[in-house]
DOTIMAR-245465 format. One record per residue: residue in one letter; x, z, y of N, C-alpha, C in turn. Coordinates in steps of 0.2 Angstrom, whole numbers, plus 2048, in hexadecimal, padded with zeros to 3 digits. Atoms other than C-alpha are relative to their C-alpha. Layout:
// residues N
aXZYXZYXZY...
This chain:
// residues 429
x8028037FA309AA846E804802806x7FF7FB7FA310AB547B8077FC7FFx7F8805802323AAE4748017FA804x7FE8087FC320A9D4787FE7FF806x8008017F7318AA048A808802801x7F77FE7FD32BAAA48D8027FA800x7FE803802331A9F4848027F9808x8038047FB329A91490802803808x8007FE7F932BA9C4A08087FF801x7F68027FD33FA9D49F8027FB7FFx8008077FF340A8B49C7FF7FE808x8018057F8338A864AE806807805x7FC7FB7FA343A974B68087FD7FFx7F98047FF353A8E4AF7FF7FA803x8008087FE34EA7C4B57FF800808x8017F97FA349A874C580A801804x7F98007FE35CA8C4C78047FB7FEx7F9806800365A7C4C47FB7FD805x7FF8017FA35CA744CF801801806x7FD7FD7FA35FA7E4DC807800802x7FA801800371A7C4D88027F8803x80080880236FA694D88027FE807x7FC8017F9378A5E4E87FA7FF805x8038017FB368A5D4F07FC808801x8017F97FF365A704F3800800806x7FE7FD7F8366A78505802806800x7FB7FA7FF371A8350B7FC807805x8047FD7FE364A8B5167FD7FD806x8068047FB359A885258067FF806x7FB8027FA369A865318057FA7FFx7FC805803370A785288078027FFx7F77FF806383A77520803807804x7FB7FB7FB389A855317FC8087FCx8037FB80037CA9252A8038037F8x7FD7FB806382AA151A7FC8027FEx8047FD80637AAAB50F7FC806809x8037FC7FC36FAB951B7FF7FF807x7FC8017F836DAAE52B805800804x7FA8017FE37DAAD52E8067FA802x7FD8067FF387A9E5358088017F8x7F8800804399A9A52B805804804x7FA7FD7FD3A3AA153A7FF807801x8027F97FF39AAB25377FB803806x8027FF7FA390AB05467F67FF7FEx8077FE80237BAB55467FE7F97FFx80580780036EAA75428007FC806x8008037FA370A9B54F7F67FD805x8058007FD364A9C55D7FD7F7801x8018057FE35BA8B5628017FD808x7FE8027FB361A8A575802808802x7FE7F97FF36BA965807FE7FD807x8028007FA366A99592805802805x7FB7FD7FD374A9A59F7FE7FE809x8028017F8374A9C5B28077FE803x7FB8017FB380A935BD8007FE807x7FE8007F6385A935D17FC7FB801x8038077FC37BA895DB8047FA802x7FC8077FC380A785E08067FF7F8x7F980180338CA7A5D08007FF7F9x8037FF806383A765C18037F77FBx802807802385A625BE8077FF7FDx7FA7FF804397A645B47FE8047FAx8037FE80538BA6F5A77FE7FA7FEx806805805381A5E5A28087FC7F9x7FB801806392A585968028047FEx7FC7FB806399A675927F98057FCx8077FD804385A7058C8007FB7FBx801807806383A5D5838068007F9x7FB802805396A5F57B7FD8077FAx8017F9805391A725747FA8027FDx805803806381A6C56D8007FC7FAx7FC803807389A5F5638038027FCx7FB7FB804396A6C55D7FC8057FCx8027F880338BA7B5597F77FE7FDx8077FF80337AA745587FA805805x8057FB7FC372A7E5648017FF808x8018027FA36AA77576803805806x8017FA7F736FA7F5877FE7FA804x8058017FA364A7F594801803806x7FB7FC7FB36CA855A57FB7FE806x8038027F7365A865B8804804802x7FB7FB7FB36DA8D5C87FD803803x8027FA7FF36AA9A5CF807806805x7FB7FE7FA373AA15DF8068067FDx7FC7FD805383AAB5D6802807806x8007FC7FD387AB65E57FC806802x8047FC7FE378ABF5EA7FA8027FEx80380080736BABA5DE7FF8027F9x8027FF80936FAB95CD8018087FCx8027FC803370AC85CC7FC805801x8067FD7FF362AD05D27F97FC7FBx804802805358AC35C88008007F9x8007FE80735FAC95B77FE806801x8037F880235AADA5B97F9800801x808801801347AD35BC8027FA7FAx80180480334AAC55B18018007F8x7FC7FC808354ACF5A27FC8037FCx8077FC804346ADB59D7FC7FC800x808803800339ACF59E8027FA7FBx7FF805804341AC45918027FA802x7FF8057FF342AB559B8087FE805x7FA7FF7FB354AB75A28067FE7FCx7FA804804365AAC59C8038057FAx7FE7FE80336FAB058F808801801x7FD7FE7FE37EAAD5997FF7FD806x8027FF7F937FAAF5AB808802803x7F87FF7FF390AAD5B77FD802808x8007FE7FB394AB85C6805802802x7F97FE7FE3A0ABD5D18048097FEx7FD7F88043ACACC5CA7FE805803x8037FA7FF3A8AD85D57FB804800x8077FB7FF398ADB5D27FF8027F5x8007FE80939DADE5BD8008067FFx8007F580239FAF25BE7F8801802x8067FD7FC38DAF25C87FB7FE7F9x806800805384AE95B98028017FBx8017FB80638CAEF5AC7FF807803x8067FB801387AFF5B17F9802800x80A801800375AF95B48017FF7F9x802801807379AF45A17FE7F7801x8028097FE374AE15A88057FB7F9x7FE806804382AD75A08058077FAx7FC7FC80638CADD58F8077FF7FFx7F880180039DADF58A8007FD7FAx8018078023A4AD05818058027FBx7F97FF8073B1ACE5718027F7800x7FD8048003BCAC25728097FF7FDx7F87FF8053CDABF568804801808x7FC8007FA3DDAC05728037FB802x7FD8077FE3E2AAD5727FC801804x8068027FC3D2AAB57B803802809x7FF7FE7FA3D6AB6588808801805x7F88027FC3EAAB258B8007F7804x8028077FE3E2AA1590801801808x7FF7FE7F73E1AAA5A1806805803x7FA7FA8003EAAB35AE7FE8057FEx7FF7F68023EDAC65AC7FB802804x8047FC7FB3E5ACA5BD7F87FB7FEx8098018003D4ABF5B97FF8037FAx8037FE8003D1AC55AB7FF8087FFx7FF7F97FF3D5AD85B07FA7FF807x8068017FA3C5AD25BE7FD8007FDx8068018043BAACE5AE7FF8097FBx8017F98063BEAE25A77FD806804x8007F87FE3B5AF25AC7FF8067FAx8007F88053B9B055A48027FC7FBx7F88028043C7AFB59A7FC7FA7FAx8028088043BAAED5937FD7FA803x8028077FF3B7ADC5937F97FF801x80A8037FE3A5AD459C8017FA7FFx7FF8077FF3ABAC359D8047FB801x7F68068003B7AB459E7FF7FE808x7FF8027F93BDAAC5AF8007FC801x8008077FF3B7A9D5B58037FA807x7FB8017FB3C0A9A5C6801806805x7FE7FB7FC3C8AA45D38017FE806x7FE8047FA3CAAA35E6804807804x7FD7FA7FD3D6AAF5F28037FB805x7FF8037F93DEAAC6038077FD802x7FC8048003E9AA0607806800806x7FF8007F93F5A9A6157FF7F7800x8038048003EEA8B61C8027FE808x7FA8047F73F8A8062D7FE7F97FFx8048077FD3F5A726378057FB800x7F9804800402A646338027FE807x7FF8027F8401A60645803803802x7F97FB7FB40AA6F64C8068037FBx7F7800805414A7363B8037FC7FBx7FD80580441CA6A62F8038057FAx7FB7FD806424A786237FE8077FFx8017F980041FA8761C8078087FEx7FC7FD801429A9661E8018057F8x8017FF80642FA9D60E7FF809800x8027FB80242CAB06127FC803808x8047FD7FA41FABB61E807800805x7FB7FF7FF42EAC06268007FA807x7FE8057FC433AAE62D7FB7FD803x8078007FF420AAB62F7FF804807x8027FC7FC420AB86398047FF809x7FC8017F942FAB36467FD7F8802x8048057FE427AA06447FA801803x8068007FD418AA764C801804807x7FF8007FA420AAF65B8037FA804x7FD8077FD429AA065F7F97FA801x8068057FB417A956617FB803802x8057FC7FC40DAA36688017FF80Ax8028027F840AA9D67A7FB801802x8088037FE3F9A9F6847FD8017FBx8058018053EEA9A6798027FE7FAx7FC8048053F9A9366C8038077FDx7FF7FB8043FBA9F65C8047FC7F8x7FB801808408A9E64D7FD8017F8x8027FD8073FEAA76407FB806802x8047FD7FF3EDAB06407FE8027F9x8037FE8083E4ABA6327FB803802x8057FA7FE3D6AC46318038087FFx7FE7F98033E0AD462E7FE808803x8047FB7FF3D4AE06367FB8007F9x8068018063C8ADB6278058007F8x7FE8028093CDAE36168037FC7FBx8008078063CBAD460D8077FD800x7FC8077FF3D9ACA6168088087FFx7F87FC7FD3E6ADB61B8028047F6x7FC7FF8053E6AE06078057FE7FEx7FA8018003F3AD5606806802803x7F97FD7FC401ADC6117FC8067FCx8007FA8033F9AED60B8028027F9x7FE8018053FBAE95F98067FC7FFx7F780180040CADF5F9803805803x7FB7FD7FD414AEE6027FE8067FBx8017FB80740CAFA5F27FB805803x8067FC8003FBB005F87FC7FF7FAx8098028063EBAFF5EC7FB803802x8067FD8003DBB025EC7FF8087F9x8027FB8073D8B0A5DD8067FF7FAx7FC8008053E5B0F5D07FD7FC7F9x8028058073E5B035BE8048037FAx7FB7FE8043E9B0A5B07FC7FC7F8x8038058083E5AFD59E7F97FF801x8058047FC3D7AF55AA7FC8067FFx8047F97FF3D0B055AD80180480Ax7FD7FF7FA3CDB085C07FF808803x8047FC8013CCB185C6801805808x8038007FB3C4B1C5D4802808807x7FE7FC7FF3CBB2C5D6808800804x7FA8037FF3DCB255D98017FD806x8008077FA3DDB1D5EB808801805x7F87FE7FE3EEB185F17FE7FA807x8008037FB3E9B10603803805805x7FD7FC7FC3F3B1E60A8068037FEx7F87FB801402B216028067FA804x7F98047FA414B1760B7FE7FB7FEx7FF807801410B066047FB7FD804x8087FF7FB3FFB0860E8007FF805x7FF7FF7F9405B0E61D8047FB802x7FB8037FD413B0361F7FC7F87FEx8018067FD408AF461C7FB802804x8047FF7FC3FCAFB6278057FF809x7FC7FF7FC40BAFD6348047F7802x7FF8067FE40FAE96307F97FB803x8098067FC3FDAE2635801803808x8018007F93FEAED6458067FD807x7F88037FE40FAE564B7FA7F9802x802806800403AD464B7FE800808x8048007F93F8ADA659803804806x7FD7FA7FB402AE66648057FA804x7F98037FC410AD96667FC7F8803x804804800402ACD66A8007F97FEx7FE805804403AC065C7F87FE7FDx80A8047FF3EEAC06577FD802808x8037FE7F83E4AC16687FB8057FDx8097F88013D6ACE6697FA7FB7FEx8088027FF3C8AC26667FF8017F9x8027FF8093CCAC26517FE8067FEx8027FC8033C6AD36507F8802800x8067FD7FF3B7ADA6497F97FB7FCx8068038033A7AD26438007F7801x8008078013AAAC064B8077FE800x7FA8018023BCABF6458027FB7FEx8008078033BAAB263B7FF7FA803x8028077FB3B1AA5646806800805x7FC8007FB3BCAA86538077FA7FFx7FC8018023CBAA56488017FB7FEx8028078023C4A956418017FA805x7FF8017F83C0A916548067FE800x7FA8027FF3D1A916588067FB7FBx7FC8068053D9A876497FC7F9800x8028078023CCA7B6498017FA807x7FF8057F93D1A7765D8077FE800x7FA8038003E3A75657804804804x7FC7FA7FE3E9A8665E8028037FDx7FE7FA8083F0A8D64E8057FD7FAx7F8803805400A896437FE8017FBx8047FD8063FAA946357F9806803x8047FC8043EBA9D62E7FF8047FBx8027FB80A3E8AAA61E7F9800801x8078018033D8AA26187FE7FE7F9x8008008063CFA9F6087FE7F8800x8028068023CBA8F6007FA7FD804x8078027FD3B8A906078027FC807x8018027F93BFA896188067FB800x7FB8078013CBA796137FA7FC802x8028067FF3BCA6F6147FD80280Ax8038007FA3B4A756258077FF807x7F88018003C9A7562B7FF7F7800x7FF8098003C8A626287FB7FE802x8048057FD3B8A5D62E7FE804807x7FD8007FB3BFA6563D8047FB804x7FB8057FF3CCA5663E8078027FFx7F77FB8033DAA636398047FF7F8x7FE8048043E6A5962F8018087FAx7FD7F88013EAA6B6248057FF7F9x7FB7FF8073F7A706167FE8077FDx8047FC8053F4A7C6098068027FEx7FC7FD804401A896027FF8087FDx8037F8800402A9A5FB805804805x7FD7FD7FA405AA86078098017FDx7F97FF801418AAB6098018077FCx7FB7FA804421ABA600803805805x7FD7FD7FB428AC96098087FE7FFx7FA80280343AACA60B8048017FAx7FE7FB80443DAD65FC7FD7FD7FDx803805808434AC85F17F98037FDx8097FD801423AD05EF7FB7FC804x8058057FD414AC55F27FC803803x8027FF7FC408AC65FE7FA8017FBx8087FC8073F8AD15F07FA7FE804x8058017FE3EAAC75F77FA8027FDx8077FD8053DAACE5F07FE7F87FFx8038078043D2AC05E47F98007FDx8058008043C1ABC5DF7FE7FC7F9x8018028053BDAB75CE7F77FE7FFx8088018053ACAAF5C88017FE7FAx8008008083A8AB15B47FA7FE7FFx80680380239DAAD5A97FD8077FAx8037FA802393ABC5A27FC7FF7F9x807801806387AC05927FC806802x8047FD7FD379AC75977FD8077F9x8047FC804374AD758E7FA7FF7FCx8077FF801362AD458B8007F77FDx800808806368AC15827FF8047F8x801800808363AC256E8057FD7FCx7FA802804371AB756C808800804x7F98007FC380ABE5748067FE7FBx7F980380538CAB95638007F6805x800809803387AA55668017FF80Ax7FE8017FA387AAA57B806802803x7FB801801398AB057A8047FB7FFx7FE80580739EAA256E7FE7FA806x8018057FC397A9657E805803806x7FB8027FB3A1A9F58B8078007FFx7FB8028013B0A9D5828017F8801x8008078003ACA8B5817FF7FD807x7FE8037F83AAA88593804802803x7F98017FB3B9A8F5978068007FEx7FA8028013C4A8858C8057FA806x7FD8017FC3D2A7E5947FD7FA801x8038078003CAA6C5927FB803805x8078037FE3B9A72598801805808x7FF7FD7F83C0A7E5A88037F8803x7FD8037FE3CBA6F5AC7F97FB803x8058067FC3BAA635AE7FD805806x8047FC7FC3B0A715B68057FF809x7FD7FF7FB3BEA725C47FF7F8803x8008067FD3BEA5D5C57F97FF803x8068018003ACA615C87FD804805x8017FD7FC3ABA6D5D5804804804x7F97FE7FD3BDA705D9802806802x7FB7FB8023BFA825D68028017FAx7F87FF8023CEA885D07FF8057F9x8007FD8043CCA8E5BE8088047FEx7FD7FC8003D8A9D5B98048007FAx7FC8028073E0A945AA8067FF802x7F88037FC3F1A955AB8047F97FFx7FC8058003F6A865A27FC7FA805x8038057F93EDA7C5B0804802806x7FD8007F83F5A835BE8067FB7FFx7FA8057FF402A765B87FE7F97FEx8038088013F6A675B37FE7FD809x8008047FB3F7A595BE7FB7FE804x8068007FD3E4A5B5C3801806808x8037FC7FB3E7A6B5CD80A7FF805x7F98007FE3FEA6A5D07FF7FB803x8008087FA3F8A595D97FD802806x8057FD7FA3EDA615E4804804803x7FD7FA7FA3F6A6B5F37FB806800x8057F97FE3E7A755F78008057F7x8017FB8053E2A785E48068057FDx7FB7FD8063F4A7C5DD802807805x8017F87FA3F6A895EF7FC8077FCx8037FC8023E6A935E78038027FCx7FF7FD80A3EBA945D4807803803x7FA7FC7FD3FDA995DC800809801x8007FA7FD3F7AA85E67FD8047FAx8027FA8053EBAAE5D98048017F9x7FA7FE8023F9AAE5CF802808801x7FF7FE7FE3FDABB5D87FB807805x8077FF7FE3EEAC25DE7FD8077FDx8027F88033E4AD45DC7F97FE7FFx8068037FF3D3AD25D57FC807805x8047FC7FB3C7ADA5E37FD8047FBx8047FE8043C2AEC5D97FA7FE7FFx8078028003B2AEA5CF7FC8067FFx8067F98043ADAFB5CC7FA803805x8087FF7FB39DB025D7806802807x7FD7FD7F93A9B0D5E18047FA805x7FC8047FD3B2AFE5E87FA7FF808x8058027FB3A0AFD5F4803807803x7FE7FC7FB3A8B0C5FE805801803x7F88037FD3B9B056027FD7FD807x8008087FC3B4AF660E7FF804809x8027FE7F93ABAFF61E807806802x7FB7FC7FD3B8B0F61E8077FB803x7FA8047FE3C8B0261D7FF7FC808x8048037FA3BDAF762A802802807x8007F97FB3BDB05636808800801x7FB7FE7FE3CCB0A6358087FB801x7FD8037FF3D5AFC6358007FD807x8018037F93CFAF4645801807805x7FA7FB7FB3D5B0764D8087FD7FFx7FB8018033E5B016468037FA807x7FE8057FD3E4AF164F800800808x8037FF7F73DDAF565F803806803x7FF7F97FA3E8B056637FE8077FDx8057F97FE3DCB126608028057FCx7FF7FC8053E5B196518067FD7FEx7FA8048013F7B1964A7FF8017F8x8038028073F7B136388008067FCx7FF7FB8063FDB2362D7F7801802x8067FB7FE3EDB2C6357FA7FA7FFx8068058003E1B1C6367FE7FF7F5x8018008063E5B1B6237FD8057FCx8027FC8023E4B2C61F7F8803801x8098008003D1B2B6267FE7FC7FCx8058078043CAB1C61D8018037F9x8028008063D0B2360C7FE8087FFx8047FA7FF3C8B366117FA7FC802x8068028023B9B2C6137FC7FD7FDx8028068083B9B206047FD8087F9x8017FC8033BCB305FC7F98057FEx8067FC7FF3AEB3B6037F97FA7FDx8068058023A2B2B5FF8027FF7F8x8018018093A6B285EE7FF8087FBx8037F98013A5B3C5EA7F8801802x8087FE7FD393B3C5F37FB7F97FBx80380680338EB2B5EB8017FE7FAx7FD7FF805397B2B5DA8018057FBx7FF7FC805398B395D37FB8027FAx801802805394B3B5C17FC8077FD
């Protein structure tokens, strides 16, 4: 009796394994994409059932095709809202990250990617090397802190030069001839070429085209310790901005806190041949009435471009995501070349894909092909924490510079004795 139950039992355990085998089996609960231990086919964890991503205010409505294409493809919903990129988002991932309710990917501006990876916020990412040759060099050397990858590059903006066709018609082809072209229409009130080059931001171009740094780079490693704002390439562009104002070429009203307005002011009355400004001010420039052109800055005459500092916005994974493989694997997919290219038809910044700099979306455009030009060429604005003790010393000491009060070797050699003493008093490890 005992025999023929066996007997009987492994009868139903073989009928058992074939048809398990048979064409109507299941490959698992992820259908045909899932593997033996929750694992997709492309080696990638159990696929989540949506992903959570933050995007820039005002800048969301170019996700509603590309979230729909990469459902279709992978099978897994995104769900996205905006969320202010500059000032915001990241203060609400560090409330919103530990409490569980916080994206999985989240985009902000480069400079602030040394400060949250050290809070630990967003994670460091893996990505092949095709992936990453899709871009320039300098963006994604704006996506790396301590020699690793946070993030891909979703557009880029830096400063430009920007004229009124009314008073010019030609751009000259180096600072140099810029420079003679703006004593010859400086009249009165009438200025050839303005910039902010009291303000950091604008004067690291002559600083950096003549071979200052901020921080030395060694295989995207910046280091802080390193500061080259005061060696000959420093001083001698510190010694080309003060030439501007001494031989009086900017008036005295462009320094200082309201620099800008002023300098706007004046272009937008049709008192200004050229500007070094950034993209953000093309539209306020026209709905001034100022017909404008759009190039990249000139060159020196020894063939060195003018190193504008460049900002970068990425797209980040957030640490405290549960599916950083599948969050990942999404911001590869938005910023492939197809899907930067819509993003840009969609809110017209200048994604950092090279082979776009020569499609006929951005090379038709004056303004856009100006940008992708310069950041070409461009420094990404350091990211690491230390870069917050640069801005006020330079500040400082360049408006001595401009105003007189200080000859450059010594105005330089203060600002980086008190970057110095600040990053020692506030950095150290």
């Amino acid at each position: 009796m005992k025999k023929a139950l066996s007997l009987f039992m492994m009868m139903l355990l073989l009928l058992g394994v074939l048809a398990a085998c048979g064409p109507d089996a299941k490959e698992g609960t992820g259908g045909n994409t899932e593997g033996a231990g929750g694992e997709s086919a492309e080696g990638l964890p159990e696929k989540p059932e949506k992903l959570i991503v933050w995007e820039d205010k005002d800048k969301s409505k170019w996700l509603e095709k590309v979230a729909k294409d990469f459902e279709e493809e992978n099978g897994i919903k995104i769900e996205f809202k905006e969320v202010e990129m500059a000032t915001k988002a990241r203060d609400q991932l560090r409330l919103d990250g530990p409490a569980g309710t916080g994206p999985d990917v989240v985009t902000l501006p480069h400079d602030q990617i040394g400060q949250v990876a050290v809070e630990g916020l967003i994670a460091e990412i893996s990505v092949e090397d095709d992936v990453k040759s899709k871009f320039t060099e300098s963006s994604i050397l704006s996506q790396t802190y301590d020699g690793k990858l946070y993030g891909l590059p979703k557009s880029t903006e830096t400063p430009v030069l920007i004229y009124n066709k009314a008073i010019v018609d030609e751009v000259p082809a180096t600072m140099e001839e810029l420079y003679e072209k703006s004593k010859e229409l400086t009249s009165g009130n009438q200025y050839g070429f303005l910039a902010l080059f009291d303000n950091f931001y604008f004067a690291h171009s002559v600083i950096g085209g003549m071979g200052g740094y901020v921080f030395n780079e060694q295989d995207g490693v910046l280091d802080a310790q390193d500061l080259g704002l005061n060696n000959e390439g420093a001083v001698k562009g510190a010694e080309y901005i003060q030439k501007w104002y001494t031989e009086g070429l900017f008036p005295k009203g462009i320094i200082g806190e309201n620099g800008g307005s002023a300098l706007d002011g004046l272009f937008n009355e049709g008192k200004v041949g050229f500007v070094m400004n950034g993209p953000w001010a093309f539209g306020p420039y026209k709905d001034a009435g100022i017909d404008i052109g759009v190039a990249p800055l000139p060159k020196f005459e020894n063939g060195e471009p003018m190193k504008t500092f460049m900002g970068v916005k990425g797209w980040h994974v957030s640490s405290y995501s549960k599916n950083q493989e599948w969050a990942t694997k999404f911001v590869e997919f938005i910023t492939n070349e197809e899907n930067s290219k819509y993003r840009y038809e969609n809110t017209f910044e200048i994604p950092p894909v090279t082979a776009l700099i020569d499609d006929p979306a951005i090379a038709d455009n004056q303004e856009a092909k100006a940008v992708a030009e310069q950041s070409a060429v461009a420094v990404p604005m350091p990211n690491i924490p230390e870069m917050g003790e640069v801005w006020k010393p330079m500040a400082d000491n360049l408006q001595n510079i401009v105003t007189g009060k200080a000859e450059p070797k010594a105005a330089m050699d203060s600002a980086v004795k008190a970057i110095q003493q600040n990053i020692d008093a506030n950095h150290s490890k």
